[in-house]
C-alpha positions as CSV (number, residue, x, y, z in Angstrom):
1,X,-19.3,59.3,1.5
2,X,-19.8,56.8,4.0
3,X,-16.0,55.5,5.9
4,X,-15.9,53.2,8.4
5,X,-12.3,53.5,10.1
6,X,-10.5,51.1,12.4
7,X,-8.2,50.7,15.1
8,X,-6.8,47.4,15.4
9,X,-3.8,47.7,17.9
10,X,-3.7,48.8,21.3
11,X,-6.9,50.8,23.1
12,X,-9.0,49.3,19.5
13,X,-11.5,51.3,18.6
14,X,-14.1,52.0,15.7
15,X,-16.1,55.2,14.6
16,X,-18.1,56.0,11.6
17,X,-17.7,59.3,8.9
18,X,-20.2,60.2,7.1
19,X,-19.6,63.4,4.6
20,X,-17.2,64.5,6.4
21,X,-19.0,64.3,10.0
22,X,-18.1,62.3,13.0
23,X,-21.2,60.6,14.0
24,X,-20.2,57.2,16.1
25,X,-16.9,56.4,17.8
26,X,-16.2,53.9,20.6
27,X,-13.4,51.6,22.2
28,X,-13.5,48.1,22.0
29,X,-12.9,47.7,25.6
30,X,-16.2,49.6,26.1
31,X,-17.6,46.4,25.4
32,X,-15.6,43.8,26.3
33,X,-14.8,45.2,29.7
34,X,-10.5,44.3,28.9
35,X,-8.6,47.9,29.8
36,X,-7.3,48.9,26.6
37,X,-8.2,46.3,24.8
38,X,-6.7,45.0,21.3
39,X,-7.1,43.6,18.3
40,X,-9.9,43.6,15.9
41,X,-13.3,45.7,17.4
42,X,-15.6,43.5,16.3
43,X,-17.9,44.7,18.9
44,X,-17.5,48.8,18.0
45,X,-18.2,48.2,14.7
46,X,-21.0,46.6,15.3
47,X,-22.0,49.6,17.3
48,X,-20.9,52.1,14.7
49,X,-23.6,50.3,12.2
50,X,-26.0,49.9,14.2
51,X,-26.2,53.1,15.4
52,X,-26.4,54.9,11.7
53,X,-28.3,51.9,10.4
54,X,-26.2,51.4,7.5
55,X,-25.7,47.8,6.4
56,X,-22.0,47.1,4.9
57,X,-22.8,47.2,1.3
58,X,-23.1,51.0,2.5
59,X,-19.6,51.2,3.6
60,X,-17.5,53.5,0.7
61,X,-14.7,52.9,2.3
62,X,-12.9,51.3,5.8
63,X,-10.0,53.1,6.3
64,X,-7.5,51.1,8.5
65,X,-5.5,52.9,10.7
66,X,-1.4,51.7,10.6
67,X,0.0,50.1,8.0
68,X,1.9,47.5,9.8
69,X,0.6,45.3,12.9
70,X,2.1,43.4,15.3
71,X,0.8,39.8,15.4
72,X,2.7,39.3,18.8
73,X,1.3,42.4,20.3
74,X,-2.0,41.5,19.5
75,X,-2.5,37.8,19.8
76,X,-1.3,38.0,23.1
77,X,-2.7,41.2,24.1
78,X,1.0,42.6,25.5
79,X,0.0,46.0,26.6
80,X,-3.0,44.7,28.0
81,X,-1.8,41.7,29.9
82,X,1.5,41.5,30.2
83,X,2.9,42.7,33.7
84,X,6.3,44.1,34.7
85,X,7.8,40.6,35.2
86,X,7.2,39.9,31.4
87,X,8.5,43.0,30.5
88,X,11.3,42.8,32.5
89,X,12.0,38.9,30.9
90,X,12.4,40.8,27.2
91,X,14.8,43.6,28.6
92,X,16.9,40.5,30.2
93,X,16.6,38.2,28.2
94,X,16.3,39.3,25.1
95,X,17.5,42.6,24.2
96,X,20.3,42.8,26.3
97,X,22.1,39.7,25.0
98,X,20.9,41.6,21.5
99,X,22.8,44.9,22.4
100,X,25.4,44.6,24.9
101,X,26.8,40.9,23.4
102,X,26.0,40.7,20.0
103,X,23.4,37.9,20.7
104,X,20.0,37.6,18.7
105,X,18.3,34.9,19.9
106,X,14.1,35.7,19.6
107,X,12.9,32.3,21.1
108,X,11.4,34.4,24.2
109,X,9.2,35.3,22.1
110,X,8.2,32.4,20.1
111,X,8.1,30.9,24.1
112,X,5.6,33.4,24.7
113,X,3.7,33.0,21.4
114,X,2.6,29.3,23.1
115,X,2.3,30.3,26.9
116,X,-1.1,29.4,28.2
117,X,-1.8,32.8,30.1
118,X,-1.9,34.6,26.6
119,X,-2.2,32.5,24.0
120,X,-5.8,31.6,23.6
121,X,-7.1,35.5,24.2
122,X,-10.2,35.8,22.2
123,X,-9.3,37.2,18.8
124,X,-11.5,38.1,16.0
125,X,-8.8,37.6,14.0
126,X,-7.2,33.8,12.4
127,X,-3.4,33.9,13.5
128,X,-3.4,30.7,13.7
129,X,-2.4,30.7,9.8
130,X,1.3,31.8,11.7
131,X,3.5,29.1,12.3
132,X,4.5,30.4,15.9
133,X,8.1,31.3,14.4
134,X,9.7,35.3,15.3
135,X,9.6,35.3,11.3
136,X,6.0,34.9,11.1
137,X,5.1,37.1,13.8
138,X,6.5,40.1,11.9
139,X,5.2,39.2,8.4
140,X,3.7,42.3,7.3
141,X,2.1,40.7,4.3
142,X,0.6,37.8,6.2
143,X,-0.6,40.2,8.9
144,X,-2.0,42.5,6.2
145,X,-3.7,39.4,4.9
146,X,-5.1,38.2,8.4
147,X,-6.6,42.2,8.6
148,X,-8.3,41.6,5.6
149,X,-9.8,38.5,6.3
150,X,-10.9,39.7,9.6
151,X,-13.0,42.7,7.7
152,X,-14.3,40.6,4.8
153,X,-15.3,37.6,7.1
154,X,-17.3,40.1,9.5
155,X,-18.9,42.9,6.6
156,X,-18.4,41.1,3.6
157,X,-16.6,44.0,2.1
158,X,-15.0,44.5,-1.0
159,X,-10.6,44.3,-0.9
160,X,-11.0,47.0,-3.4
161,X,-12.7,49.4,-0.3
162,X,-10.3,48.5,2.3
163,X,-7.2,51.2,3.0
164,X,-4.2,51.0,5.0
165,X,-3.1,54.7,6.6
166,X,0.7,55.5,8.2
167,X,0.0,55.5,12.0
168,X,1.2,58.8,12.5
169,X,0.1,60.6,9.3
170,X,-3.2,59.4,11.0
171,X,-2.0,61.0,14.0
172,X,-1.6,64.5,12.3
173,X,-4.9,64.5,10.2
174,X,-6.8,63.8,13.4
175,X,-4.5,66.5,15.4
176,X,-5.5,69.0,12.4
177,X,-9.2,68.2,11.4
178,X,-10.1,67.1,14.7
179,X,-9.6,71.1,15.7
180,X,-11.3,73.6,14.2
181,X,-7.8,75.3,13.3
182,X,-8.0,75.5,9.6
183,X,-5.2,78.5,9.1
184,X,-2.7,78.6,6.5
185,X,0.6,77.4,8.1
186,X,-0.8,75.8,10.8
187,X,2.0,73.2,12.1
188,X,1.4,69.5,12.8
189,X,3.2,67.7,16.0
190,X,3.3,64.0,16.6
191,X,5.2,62.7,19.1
192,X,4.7,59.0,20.8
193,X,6.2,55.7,21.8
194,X,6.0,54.4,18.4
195,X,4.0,52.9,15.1
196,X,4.7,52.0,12.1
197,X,8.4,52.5,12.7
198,X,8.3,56.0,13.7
199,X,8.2,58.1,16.8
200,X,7.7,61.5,15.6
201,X,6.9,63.8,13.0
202,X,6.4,67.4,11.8
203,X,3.7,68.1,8.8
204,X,2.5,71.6,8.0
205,X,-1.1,72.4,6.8
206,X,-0.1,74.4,3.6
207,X,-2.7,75.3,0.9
208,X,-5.3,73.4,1.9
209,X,-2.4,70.0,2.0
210,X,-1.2,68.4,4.9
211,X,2.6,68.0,3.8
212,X,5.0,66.0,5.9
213,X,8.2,67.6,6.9
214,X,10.3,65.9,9.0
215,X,9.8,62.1,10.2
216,X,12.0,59.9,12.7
217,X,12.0,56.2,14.9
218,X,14.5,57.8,16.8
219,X,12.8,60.5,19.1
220,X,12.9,58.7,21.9
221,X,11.1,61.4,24.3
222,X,7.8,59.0,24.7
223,X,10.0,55.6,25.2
224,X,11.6,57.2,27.8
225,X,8.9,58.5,29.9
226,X,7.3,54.7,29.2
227,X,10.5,53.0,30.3
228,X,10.7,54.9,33.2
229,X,6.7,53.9,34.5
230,X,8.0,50.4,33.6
231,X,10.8,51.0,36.2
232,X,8.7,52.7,38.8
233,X,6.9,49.4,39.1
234,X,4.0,50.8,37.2
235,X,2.2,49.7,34.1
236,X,3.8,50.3,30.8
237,X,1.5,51.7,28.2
238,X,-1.1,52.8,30.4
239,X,0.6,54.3,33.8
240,X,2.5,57.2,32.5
241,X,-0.4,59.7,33.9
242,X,0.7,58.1,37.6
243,X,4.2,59.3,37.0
244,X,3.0,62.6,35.8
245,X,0.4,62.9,39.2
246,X,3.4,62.0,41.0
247,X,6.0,64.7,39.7
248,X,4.9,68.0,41.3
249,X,5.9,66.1,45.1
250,X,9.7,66.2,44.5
251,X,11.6,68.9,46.0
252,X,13.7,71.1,44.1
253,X,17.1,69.2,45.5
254,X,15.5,65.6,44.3
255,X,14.5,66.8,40.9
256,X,17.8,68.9,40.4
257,X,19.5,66.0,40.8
258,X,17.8,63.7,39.1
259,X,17.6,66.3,35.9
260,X,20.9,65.5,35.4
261,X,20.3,62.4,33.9
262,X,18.4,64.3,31.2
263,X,20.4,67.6,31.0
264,X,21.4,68.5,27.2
265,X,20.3,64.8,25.9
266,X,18.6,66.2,23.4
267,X,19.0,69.2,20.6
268,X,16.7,70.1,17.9
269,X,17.7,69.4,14.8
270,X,15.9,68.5,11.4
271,X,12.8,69.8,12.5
272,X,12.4,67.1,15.5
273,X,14.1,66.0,18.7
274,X,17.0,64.2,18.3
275,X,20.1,62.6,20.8
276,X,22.7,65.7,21.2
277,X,26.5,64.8,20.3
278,X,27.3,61.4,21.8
279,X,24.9,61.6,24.1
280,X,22.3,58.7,22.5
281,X,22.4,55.7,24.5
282,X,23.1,51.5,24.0
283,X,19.6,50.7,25.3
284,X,17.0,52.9,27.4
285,X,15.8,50.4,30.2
286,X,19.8,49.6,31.6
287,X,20.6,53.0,31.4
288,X,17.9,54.6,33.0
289,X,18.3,52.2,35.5
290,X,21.9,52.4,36.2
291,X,21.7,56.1,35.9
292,X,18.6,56.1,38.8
293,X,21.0,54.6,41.3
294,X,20.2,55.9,44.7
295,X,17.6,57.9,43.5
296,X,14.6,58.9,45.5
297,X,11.1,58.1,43.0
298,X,9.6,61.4,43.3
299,X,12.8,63.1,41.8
300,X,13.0,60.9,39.3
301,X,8.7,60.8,38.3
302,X,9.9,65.2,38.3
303,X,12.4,64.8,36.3
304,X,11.0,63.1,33.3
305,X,8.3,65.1,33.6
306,X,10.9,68.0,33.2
307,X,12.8,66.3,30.2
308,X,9.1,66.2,28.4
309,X,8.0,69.9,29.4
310,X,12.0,71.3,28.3
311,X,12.9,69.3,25.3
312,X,8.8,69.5,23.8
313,X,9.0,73.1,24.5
314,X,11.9,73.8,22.6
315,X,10.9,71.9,19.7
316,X,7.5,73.8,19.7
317,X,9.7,77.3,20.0
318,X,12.1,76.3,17.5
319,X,9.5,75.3,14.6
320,X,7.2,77.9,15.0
321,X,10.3,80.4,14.9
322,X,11.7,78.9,11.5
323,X,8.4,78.7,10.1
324,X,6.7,82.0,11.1
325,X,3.7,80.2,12.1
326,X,1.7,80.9,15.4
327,X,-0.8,78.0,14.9
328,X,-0.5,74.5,16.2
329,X,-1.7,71.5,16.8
330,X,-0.6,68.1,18.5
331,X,-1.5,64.2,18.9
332,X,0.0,61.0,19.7
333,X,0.7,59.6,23.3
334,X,2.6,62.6,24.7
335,X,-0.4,64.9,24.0
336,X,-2.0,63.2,26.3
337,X,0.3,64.8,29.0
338,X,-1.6,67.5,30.0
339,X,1.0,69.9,32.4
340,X,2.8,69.5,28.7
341,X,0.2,71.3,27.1
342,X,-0.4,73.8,29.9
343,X,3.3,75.0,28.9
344,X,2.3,75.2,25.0
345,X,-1.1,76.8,26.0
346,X,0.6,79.9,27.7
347,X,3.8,81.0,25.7
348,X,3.4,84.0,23.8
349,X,4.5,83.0,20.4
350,X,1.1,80.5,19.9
351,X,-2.2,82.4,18.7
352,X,-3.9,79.0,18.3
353,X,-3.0,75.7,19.8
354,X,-5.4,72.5,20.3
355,X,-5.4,69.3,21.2
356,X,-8.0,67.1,20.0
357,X,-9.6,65.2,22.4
358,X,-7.7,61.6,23.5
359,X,-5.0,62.6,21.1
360,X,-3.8,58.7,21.9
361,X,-4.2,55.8,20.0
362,X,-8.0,55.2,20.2
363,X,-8.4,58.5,18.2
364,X,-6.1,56.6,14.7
365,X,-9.3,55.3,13.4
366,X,-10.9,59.3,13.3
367,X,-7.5,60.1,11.4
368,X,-7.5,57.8,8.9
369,X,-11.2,58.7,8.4
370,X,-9.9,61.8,7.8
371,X,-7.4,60.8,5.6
372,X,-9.9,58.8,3.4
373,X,-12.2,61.6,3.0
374,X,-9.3,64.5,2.5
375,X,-8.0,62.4,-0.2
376,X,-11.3,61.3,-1.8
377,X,-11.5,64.7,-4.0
378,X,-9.0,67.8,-4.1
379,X,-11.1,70.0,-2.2
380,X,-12.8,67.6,0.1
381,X,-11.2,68.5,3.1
382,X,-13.3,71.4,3.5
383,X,-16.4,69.6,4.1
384,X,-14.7,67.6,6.9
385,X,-16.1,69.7,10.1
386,X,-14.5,69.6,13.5
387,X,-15.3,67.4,16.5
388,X,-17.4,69.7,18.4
389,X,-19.0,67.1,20.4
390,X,-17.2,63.8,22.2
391,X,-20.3,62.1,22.9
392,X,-20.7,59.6,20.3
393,X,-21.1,56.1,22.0
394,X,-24.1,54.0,23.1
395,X,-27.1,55.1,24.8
396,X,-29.7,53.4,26.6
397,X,-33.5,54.4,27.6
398,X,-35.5,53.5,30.6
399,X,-36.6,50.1,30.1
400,X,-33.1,49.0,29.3
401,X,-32.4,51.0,32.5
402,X,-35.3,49.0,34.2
403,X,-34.4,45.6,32.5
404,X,-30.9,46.0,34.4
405,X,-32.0,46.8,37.4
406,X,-34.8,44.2,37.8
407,X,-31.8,41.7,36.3
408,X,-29.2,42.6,39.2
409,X,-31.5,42.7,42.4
410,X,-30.5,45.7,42.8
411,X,-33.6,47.4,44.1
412,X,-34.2,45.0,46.8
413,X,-31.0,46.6,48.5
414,X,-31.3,50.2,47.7
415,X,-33.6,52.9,47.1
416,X,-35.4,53.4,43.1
417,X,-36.4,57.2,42.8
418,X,-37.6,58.1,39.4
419,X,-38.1,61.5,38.4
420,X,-34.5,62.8,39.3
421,X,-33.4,66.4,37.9
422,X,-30.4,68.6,38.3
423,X,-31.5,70.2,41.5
424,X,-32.0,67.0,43.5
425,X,-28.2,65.8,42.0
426,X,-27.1,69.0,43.2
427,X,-28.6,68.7,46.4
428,X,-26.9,65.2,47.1
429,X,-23.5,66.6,45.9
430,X,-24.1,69.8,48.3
431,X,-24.7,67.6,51.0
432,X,-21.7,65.7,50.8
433,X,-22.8,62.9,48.7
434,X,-20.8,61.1,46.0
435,X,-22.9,60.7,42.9
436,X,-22.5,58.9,39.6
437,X,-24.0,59.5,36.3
438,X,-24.5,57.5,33.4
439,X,-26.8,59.3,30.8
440,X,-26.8,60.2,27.8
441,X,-24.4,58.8,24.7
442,X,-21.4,57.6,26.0
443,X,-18.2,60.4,25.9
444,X,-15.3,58.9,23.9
445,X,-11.8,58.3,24.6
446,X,-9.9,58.5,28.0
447,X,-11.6,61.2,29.7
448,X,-14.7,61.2,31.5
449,X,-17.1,64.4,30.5
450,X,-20.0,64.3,32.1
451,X,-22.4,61.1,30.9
452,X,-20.1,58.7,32.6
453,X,-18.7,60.2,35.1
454,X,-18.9,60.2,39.4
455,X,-19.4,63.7,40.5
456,X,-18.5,65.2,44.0
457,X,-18.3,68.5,46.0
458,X,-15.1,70.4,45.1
459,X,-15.2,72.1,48.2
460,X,-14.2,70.2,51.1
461,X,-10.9,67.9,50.3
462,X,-12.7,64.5,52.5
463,X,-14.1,64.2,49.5
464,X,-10.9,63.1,47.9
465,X,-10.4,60.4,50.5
466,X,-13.6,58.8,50.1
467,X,-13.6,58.6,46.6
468,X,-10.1,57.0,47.1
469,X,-10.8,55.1,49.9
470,X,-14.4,53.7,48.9
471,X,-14.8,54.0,45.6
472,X,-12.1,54.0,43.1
473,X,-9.2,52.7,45.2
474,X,-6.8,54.5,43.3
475,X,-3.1,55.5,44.3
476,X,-3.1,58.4,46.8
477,X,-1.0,61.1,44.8
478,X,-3.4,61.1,42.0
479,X,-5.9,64.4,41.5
480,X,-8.9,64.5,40.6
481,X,-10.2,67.1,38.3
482,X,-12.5,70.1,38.1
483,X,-15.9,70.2,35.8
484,X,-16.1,74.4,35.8
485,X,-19.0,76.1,34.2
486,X,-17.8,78.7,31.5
487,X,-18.7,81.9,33.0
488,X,-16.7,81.1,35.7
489,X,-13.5,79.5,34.4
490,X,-11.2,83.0,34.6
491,X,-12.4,82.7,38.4
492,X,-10.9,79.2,39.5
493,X,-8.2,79.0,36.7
494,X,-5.2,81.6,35.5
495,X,-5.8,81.3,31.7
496,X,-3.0,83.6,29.5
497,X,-4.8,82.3,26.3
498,X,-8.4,82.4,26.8
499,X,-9.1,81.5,23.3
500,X,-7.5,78.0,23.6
501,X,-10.0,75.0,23.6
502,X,-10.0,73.7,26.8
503,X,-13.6,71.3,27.0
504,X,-12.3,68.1,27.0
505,X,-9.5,68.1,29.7
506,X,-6.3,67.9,27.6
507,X,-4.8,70.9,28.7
508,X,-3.7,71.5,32.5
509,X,-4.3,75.2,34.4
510,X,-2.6,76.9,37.1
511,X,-5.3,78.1,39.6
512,X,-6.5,81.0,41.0
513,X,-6.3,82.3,44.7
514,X,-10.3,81.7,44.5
515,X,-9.8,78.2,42.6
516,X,-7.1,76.8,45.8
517,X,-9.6,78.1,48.5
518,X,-12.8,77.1,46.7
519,X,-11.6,73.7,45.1
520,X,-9.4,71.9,47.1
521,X,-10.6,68.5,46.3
522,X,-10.7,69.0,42.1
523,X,-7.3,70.3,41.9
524,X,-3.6,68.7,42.4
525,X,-2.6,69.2,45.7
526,X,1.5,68.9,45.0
527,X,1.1,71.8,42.6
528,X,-1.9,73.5,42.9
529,X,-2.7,72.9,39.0
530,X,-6.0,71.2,37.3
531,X,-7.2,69.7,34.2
532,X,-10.5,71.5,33.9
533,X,-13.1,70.9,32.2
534,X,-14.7,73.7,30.6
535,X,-18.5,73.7,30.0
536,X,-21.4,75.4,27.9
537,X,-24.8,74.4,28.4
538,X,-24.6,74.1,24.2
539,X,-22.5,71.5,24.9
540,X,-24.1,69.1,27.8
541,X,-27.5,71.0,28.7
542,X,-28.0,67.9,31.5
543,X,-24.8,68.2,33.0
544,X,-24.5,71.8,33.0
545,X,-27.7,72.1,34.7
546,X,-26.4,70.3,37.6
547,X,-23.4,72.2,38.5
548,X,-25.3,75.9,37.9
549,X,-27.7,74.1,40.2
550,X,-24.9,73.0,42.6
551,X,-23.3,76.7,42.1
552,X,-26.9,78.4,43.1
553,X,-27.0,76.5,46.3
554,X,-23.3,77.1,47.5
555,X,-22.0,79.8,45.3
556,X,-19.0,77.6,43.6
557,X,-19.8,77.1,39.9
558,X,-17.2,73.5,39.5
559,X,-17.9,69.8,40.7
560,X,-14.9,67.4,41.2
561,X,-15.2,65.0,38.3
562,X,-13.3,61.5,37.5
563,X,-14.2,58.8,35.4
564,X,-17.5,56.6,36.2
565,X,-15.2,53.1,36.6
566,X,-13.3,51.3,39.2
567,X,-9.5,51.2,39.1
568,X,-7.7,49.2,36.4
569,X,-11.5,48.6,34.8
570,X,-12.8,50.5,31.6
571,X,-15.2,53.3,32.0
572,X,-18.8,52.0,31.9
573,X,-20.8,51.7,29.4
574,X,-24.5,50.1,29.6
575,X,-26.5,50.4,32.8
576,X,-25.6,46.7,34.2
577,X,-22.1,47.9,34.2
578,X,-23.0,51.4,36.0
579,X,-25.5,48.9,38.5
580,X,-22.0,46.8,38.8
581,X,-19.9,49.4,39.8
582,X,-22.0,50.8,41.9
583,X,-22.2,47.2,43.8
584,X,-18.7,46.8,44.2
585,X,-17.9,50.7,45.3
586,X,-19.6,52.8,48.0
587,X,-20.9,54.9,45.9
588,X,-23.7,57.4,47.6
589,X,-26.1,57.8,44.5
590,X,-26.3,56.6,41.0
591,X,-27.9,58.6,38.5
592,X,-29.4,56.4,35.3
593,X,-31.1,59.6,32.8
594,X,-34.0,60.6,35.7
595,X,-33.6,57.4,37.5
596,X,-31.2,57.4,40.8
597,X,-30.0,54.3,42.9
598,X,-29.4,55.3,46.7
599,X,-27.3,53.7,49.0
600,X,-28.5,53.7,52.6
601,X,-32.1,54.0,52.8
602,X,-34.1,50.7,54.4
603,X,-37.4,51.7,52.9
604,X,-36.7,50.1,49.0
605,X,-39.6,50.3,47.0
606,X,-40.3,46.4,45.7
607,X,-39.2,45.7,41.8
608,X,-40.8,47.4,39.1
609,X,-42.7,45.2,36.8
């Protein structure tokens, strides 16, 4: 069976099932170069296609993920463009006349619906069949009817192959079959900021079914921690990792009193988080920032940070316990918090625990692939195999390589060397060099592994400044993470649960005395922690190459790693945006499959023909 599935809200994305296999998977803003990008992914379809070479009359199914959209989010691209001044204007202006006077007046948002900064984003979609009221904006039917349009306009498919799946069910079956946990009693955690009216849930993988247990729009963990990066001045929807890189700075006497705000708010009860006693406030955004008064902003980035690591863990403790289960697995924005899941991956009461790689929302379409296959025949879920490798995006061979570079100029500035293998990279990185690399199929999802990535030496911490300083201008109190070889994990990184899955950096580690003197510049300097990456050569044979080759020169076995982009811009994709970034950064060497691009060196060969 061949399933298309689709992710038409925020960070859109498309991938491609076929018998049960993931074989394509890509974010729209891949392509159209728009962080997080929303909406219909016209162009990661296309990809998806393409790259089986499947024409639409194919297609068995497209499996939608969410069964409700939000015509406002999307038309105007909120999470994408809005900044804190327009999310402040809806706290204001809107929802506190709402819930502190009784007063629900929604023509903000019809105002917004016809401001000029938003309203004429590129949309694959026709919303102009909305008449600009708050009614139509939240017409579920219409909206449903706009989706399908949008589909049958662009494939030509039949209504009768097009599915709608609950946002967080899809959540859970990616959390599940995206591992390769298959156990009986395995428990299912999703926990974010919100879709399809609900926050959180609790299913159990029972029998070979996926049975829901608990479900709620009231956890309000994720909004929280979302409210408070709107607060902090950062973001909303994409910043929370700053507040989490900024956390481990407080002292003990900010973040103690700053935990007070979040002391016994919450209980567990029905299987999920919920408000203790009285305790449940009028409206998040006032309260938190009445309650943050004269606080300092490290204590209060620790202390939500605290409220997720406390409250989580409890509800983790307390399910397992009533269930007798020691398997788990989690998804949904607050997976994504990876000191989070360094708690879960060290108590004693887990045998298994996984998080799927980019547990977020770019990952819905893979569960309601999921979905459509598990539910296509009784036993079908056993033929649905686990992702064992995140590199599913575009590649590109030499001459497109070549076509770039002869399109941008770029070789009448810098060095062309051809023939580059992992012992030259290793060499530049040994020497001091920053180096990027762009081969391969493109990794999925938030997290840079290897094929688009900038490498550096782990070793010396001025690396960390001039990646900061010349390259990805990013805030100061963010870490940069460690690419470790697998033999030598145990040596940098203080495991408890060896077992646990940890190649696609969703799970933080404390280090080792070895891993603070050998790695200063891959690891977080408030804490000590990291958010390794742990490699096989079965799983990247190009990459691995280069740090064994790095570790033979030097002895240290782990490169610094961080995502091939600049700051606020999508991780690159095709070869003229790698040649771009490279422009715009001071970036030592670029790596395109053999083919490097070196900054400094006055004798440039002259354009290749």
């Amino acid at each position: 069976m061949i399933v298309l599935g689709i992710h038409d809200g925020h960070c859109a994305s498309a991938c491609l099932m076929v018998d049960g296999k993931l074989e394509a998977l890509v974010s729209e803003e891949r392509f159209t170069r728009l962080k997080n990008d929303c909406g219909y992914p016209y162009h990661a379809i296309e990809y998806c296609l393409k790259h089986w070479g499947i024409g639409s009359d194919q297609i068995d199914r497209v499996a939608f993920a969410s069964e409700r959209l939000s015509a406002f989010a999307v038309k105007l691209k909120v999470l994408t463009l809005f900044d804190a001044k327009d999310r402040m204007r809806f706290d204001h202006e809107y929802w506190k006349p709402r819930l502190y006077e009784g007063k629900d007046d929604p023509s903000l948002f019809e105002e917004y619906w016809r401001d000029e900064r938003f309203c004429n984003q590129p949309s694959y979609y026709d919303f102009s069949v909305l008449d600009g009221s708050f009614a139509s904006m939240n017409d579920h039917e219409k909206i449903r009817e706009i989706r399908l349009d949008g589909i049958k306009r662009h494939l030509g498919i039949e209504t009768s192959k097009v599915h709608f799946y609950d946002h967080h069910t899809c959540h859970a079956y990616y959390a599940l079959y995206g591992s390769p946990i298959r156990h009986d009693n395995t428990m299912i955690y999703t926990l974010d900021g919100g879709g399809d009216a609900t926050t959180s849930t609790l299913f159990r993988f029972k029998e070979g079914r996926v049975e829901e247990l608990a479900r709620s729009n009231n956890v309000d963990v994720a909004r929280i921690y979302r409210t408070v990066t709107q607060l902090m001045g950062m973001k909303l929807g994409e910043h929370e990792f700053k507040v989490m890189g900024l956390a481990p700075y407080a002292t003990q006497r900010e973040l103690d009193k700053t935990y007070k705000v979040f002391d016994g708010l919450f209980e567990i009860r029905d299987d999920l988080i919920q408000y203790a006693e009285g305790r449940k406030p009028q409206d998040l955004y006032f309260w938190l920032k009445d309650s943050f008064e004269c606080h300092r902003f490290d204590g209060i980035a620790s202390a939500v940070q605290k409220m997720v690591e406390v409250d989580v863990g409890n509800w983790f403790s307390t399910v397992q316990q009533k269930y007798n289960s020691q398997h788990a697995v989690f998804a949904g924005g607050v997976a994504m918090n990876v000191k989070l899941n360094m708690e879960l991956a060290d108590v004693d009461y887990l045998d298994d625990f996984h998080v799927s790689p980019s547990p977020t929302d770019d990952t819905l379409c893979v569960g309601a692939c999921y979905m459509a296959e598990a539910e296509s025949a009784p036993d079908a879920w056993k033929n649905i195999a686990p992702i064992d490798d995140p590199y599913l995006g575009p590649e590109f061979g030499h001459s497109e390589i070549f076509n770039a570079i002869n399109e941008s100029g770029v070789a009448k500035k810098f060095t062309i060397q051809e023939g580059v293998g992992p012992e030259q990279a290793a060499a530049w990185l040994d020497s001091g060099k920053v180096v990027a690399r762009m081969t391969g199929r493109m990794e999925f999802g938030a997290r840079a592994l290897g094929n688009r990535s900038i490498l550096g030496n782990p070793r010396h911490e001025s690396t960390v400044e001039k990646i900061n300083h010349q390259i990805k201008y990013r805030d100061f109190w963010m870490p940069f993470a460690p690419v470790v070889l697998g033999e030598r994990a145990s040596d940098y990184f203080d495991m408890p649960n060896q077992d646990i899955h940890r190649s696609y950096m969703m799970i933080a580690a404390r280090t080792t005395e070895l891993g603070r003197q050998e790695l200063p510049a891959a690891i977080h300097r408030g804490d000590q922690t990291a958010r390794p990456q742990v490699i096989n050569r079965e799983q990247n044979a190009g990459y691995y190459d280069i740090i064994k080759a790095f570790e033979q020169r030097n002895g240290t076995g782990c490169l610094l790693n961080t995502s091939f982009n600049l700051h606020g811009e999508p991780i690159v994709c095709t070869p003229a945006d790698a040649i771009s970034t490279f422009e715009r950064s001071e970036l030592d060497v670029l790596i395109m499959e053999d083919i490097a691009i070196l900054r400094g060196d006055e004798n440039c060969p002259k354009e290749r023909q």
